[in-house]
NULOKOL-757692 format. One record per atom (N, C-alpha, C): residue number from 1; residue in three letters; atom name; x, y, z. Coordinates in Angstrom, 2 decimals. Layout:
N
NODE     n   res   atom        px        py        pz
NODE   NUM   ALA     CA         X         Y         Z
...
This chain:
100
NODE     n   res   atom        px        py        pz
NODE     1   UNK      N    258.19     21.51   -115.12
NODE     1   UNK     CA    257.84     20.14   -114.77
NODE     1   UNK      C    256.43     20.14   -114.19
NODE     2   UNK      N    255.44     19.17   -114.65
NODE     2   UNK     CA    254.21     18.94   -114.22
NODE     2   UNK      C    254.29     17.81   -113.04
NODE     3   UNK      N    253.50     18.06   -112.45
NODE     3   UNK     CA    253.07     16.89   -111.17
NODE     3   UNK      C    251.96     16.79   -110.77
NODE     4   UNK      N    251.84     15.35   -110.52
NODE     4   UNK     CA    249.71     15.07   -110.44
NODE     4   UNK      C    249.78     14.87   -108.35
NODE     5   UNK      N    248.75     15.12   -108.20
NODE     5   UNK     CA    248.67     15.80   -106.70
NODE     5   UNK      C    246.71     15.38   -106.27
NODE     6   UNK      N    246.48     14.28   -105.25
NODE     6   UNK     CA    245.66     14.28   -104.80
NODE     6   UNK      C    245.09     15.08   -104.00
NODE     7   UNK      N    243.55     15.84   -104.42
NODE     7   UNK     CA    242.88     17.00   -103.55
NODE     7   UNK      C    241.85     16.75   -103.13
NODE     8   UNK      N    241.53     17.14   -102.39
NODE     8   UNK     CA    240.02     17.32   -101.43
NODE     8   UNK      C    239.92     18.24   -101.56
NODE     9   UNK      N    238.36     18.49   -102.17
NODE     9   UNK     CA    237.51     19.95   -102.54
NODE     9   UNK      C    236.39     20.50   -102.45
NODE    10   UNK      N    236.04     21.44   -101.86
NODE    10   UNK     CA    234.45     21.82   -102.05
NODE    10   UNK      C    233.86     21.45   -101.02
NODE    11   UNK      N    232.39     22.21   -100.88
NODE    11   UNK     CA    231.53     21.31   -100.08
NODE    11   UNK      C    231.10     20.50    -99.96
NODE    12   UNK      N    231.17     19.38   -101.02
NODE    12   UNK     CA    230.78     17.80   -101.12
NODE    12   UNK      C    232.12     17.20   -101.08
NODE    13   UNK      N    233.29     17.77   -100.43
NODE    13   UNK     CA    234.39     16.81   -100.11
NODE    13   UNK      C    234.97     15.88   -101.45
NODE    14   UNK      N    235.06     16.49   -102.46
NODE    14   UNK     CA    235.25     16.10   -103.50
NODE    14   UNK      C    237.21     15.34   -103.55
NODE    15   UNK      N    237.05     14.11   -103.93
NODE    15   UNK     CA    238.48     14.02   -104.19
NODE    15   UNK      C    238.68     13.47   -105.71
NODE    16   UNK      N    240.10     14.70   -105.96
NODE    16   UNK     CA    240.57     13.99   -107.25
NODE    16   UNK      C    241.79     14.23   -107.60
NODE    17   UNK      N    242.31     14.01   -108.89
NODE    17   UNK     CA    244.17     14.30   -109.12
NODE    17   UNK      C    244.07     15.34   -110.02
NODE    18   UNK      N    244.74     16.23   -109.26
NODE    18   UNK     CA    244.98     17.42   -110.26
NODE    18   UNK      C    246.42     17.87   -109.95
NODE    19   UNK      N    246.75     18.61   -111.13
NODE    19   UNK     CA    248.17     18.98   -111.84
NODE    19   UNK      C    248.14     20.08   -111.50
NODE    20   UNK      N    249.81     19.86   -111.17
NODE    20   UNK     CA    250.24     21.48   -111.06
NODE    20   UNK      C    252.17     21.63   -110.94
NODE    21   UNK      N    252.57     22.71   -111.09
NODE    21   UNK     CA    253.57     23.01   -111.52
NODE    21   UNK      C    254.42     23.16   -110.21
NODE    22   UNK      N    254.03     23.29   -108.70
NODE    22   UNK     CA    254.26     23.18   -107.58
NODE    22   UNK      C    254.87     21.88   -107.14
NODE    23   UNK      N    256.19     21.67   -106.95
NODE    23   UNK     CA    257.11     21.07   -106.74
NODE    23   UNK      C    256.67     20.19   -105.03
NODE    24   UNK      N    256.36     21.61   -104.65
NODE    24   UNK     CA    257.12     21.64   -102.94
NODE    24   UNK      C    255.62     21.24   -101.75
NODE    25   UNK      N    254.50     21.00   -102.54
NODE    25   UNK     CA    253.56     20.63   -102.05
NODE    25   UNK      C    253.32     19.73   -101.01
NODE    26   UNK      N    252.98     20.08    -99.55
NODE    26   UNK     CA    252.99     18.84    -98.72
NODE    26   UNK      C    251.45     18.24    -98.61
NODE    27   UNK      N    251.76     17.11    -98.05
NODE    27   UNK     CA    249.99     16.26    -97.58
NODE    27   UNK      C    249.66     17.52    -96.46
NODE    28   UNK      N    248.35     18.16    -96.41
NODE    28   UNK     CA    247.80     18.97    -95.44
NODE    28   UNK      C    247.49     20.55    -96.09
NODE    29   UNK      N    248.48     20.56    -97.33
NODE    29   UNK     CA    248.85     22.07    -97.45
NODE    29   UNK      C    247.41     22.52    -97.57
NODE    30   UNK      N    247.25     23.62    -97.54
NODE    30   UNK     CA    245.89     24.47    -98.35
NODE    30   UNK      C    245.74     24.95    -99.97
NODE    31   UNK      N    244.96     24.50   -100.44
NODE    31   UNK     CA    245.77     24.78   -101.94
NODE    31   UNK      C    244.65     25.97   -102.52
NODE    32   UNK      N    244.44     27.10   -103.70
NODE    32   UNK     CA    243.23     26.92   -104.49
NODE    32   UNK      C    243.35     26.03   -105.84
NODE    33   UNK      N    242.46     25.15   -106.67
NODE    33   UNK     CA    242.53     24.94   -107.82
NODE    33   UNK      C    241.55     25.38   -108.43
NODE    34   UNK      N    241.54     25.15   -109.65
NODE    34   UNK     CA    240.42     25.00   -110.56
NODE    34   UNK      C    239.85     23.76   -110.85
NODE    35   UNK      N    238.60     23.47   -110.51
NODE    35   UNK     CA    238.08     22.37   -111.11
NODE    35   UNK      C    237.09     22.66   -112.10
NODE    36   UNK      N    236.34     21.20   -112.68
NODE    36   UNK     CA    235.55     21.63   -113.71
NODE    36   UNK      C    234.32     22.78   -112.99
NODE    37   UNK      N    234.26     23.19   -111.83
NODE    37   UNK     CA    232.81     23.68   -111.24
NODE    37   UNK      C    233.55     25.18   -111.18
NODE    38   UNK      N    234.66     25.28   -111.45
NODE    38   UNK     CA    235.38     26.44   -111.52
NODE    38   UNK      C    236.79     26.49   -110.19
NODE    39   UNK      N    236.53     28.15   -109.19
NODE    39   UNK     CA    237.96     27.95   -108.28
NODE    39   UNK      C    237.44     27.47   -106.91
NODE    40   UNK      N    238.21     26.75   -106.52
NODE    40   UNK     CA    237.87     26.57   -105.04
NODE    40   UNK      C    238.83     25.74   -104.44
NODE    41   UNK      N    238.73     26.18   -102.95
NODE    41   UNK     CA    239.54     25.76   -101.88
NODE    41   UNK      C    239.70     24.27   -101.92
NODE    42   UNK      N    240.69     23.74   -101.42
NODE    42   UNK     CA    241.20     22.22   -101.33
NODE    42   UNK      C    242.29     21.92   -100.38
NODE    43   UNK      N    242.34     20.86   -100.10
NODE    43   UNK     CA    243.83     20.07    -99.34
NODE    43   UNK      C    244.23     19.29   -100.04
NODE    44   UNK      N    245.71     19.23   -100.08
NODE    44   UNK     CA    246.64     18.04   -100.94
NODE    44   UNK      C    246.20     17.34    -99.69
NODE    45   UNK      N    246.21     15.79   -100.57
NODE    45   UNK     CA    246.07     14.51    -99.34
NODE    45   UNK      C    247.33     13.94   -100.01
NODE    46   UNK      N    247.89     14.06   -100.95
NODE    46   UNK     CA    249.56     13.35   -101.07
NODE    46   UNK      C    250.44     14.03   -101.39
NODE    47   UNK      N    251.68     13.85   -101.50
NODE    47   UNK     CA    252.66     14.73   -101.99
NODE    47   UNK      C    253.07     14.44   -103.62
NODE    48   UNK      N    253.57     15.31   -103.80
NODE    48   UNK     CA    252.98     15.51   -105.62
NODE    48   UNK      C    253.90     14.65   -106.25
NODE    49   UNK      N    253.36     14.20   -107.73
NODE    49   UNK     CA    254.14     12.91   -107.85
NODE    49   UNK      C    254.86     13.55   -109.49
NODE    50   UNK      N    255.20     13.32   -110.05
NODE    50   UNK     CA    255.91     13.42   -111.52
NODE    50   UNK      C    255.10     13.07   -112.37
NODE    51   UNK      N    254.72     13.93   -113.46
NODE    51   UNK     CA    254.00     13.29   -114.55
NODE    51   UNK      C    254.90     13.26   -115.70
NODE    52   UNK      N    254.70     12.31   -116.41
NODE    52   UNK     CA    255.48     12.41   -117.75
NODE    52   UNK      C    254.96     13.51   -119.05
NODE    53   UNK      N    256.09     13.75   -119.51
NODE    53   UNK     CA    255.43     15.10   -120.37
NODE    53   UNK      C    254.58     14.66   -121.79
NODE    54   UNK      N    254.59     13.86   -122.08
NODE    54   UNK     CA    253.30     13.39   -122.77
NODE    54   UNK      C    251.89     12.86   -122.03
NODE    55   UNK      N    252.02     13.33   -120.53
NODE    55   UNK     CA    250.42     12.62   -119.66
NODE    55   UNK      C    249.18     13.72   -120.08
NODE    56   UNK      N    248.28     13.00   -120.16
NODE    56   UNK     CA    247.25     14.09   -120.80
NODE    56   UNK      C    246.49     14.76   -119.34
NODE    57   UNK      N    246.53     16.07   -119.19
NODE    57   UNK     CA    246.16     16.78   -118.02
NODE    57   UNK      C    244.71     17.77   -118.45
NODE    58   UNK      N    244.05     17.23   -119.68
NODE    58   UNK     CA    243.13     18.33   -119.99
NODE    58   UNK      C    241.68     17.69   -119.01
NODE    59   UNK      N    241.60     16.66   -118.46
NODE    59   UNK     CA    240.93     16.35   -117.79
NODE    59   UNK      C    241.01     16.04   -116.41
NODE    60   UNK      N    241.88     17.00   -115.89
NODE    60   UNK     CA    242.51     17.04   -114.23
NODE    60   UNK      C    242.02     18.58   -114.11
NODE    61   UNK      N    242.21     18.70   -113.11
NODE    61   UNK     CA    241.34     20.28   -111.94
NODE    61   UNK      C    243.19     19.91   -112.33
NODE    62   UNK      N    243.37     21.92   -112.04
NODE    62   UNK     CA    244.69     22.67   -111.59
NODE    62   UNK      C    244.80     23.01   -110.17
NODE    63   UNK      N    245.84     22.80   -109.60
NODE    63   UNK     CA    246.27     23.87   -108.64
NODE    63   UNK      C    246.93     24.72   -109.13
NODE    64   UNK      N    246.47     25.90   -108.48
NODE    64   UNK     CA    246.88     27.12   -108.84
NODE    64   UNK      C    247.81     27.52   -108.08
NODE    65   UNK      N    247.83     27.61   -106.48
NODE    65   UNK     CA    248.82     28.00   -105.69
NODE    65   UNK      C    248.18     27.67   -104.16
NODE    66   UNK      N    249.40     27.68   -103.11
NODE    66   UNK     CA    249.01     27.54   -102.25
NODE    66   UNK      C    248.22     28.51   -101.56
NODE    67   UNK      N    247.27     28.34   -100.77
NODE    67   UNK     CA    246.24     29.43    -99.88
NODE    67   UNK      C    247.23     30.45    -99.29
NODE    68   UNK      N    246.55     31.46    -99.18
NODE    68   UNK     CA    247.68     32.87    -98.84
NODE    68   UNK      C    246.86     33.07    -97.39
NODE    69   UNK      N    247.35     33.50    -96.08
NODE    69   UNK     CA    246.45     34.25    -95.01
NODE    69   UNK      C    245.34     34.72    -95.25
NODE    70   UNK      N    245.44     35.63    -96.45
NODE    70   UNK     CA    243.91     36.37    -96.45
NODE    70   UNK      C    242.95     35.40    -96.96
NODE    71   UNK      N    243.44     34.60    -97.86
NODE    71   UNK     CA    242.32     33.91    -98.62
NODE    71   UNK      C    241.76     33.06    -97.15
NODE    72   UNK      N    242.24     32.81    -96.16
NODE    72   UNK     CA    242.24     31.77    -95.00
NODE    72   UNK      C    241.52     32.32    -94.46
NODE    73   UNK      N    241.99     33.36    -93.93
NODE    73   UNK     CA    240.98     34.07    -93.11
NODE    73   UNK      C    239.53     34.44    -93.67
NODE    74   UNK      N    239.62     34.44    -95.19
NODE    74   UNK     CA    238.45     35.22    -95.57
NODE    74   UNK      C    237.55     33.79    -95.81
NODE    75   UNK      N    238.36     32.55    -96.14
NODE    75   UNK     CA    237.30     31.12    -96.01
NODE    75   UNK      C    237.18     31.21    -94.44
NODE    76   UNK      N    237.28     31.27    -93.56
NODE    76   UNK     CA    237.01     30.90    -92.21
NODE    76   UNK      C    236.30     31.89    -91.71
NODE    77   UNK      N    236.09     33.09    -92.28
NODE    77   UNK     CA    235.17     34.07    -91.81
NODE    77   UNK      C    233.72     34.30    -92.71
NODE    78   UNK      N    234.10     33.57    -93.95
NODE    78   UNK     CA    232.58     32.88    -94.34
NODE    78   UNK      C    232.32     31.76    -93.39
NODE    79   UNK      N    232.37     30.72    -93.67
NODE    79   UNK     CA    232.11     29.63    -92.72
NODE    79   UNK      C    231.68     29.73    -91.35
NODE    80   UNK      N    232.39     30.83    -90.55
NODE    80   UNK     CA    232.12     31.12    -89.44
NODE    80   UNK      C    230.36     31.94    -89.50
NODE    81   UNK      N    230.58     32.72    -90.58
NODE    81   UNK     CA    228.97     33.76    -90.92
NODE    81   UNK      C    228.07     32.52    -91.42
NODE    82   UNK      N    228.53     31.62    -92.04
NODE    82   UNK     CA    227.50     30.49    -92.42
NODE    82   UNK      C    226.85     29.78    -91.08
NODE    83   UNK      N    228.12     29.57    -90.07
NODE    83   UNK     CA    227.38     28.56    -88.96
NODE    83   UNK      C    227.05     29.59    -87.89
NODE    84   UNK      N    226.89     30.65    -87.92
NODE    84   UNK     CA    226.27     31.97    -86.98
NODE    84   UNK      C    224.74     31.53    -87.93
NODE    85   UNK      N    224.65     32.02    -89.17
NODE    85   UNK     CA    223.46     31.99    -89.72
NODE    85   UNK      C    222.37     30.73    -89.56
NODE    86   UNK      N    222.78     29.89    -89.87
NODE    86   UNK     CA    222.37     28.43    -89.11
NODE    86   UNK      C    221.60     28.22    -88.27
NODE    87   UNK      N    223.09     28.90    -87.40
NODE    87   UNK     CA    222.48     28.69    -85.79
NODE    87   UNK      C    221.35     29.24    -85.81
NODE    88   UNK      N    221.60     30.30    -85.49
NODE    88   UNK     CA    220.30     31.25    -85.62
NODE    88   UNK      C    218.79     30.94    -85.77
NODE    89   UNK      N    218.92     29.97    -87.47
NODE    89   UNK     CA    217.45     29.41    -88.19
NODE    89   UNK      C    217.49     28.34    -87.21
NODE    90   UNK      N    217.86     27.27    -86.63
NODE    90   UNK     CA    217.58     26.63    -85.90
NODE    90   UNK      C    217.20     26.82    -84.58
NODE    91   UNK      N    217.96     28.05    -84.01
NODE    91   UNK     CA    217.33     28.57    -82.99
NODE    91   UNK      C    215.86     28.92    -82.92
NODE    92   UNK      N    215.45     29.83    -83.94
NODE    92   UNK     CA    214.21     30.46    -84.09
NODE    92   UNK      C    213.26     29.19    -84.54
NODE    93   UNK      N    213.81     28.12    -84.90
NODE    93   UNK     CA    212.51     27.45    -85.24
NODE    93   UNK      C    212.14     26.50    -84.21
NODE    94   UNK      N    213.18     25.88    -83.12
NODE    94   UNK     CA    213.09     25.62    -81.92
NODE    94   UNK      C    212.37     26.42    -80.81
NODE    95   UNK      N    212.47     27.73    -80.82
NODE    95   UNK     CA    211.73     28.43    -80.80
NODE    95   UNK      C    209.96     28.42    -80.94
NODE    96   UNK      N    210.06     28.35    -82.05
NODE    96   UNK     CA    208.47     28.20    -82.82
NODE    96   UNK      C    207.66     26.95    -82.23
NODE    97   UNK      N    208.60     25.90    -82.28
NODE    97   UNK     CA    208.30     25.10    -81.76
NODE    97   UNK      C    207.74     24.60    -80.34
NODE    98   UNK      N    208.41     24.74    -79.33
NODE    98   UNK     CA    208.28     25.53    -78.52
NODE    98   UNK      C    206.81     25.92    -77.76
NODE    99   UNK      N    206.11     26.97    -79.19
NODE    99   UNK     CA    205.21     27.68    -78.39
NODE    99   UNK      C    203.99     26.61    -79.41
NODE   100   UNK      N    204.52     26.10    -79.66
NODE   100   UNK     CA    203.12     25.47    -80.40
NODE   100   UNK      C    202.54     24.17    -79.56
């Protein structure tokens, strides 16, 4: 059985309906899918609805499965190295600033 499932995705907060074979999906879960930009992290924002088996799904992003610990930890420990790195360039150019 297929089911269409509202997601939030990516770094531009992307929302759209994508299909997937996951029954048990709640609003909040962590999901990965595939979209057209390829795989990436998402949140269901609804709980998954029934599609009829003639609905055409070749133009919906997949979920693939729900986020596992590691994949969690390993998005939150980029993110975390992204806003260390940041900081940092903003530091140093405050910095620069500063002495000028």
């Amino acid at each position: 059985m297929r089911y269409q499932v509202a997601i939030r995705y990516g770094i531009l907060r992307n929302v759209e309906n994508a299909f997937t074979q996951i029954s048990d999906l709640r609003k909040g879960d962590k999901v990965v899918m595939r979209s057209s930009r390829g795989v990436e992290f998402g949140v269901a924002l609804s709980p998954p609805q029934e599609l009829d088996d003639d609905a055409v799904v070749s133009n919906m992003g997949e979920v693939l499965h729900k986020i596992t610990e590691e994949e969690d930890k390993k998005q939150k420990d980029i993110y975390l190295d992204d806003l260390q790195e940041n900081f940092e360039k903003v530091r140093q150019l405050t910095s620069q600033q500063k002495k000028d």
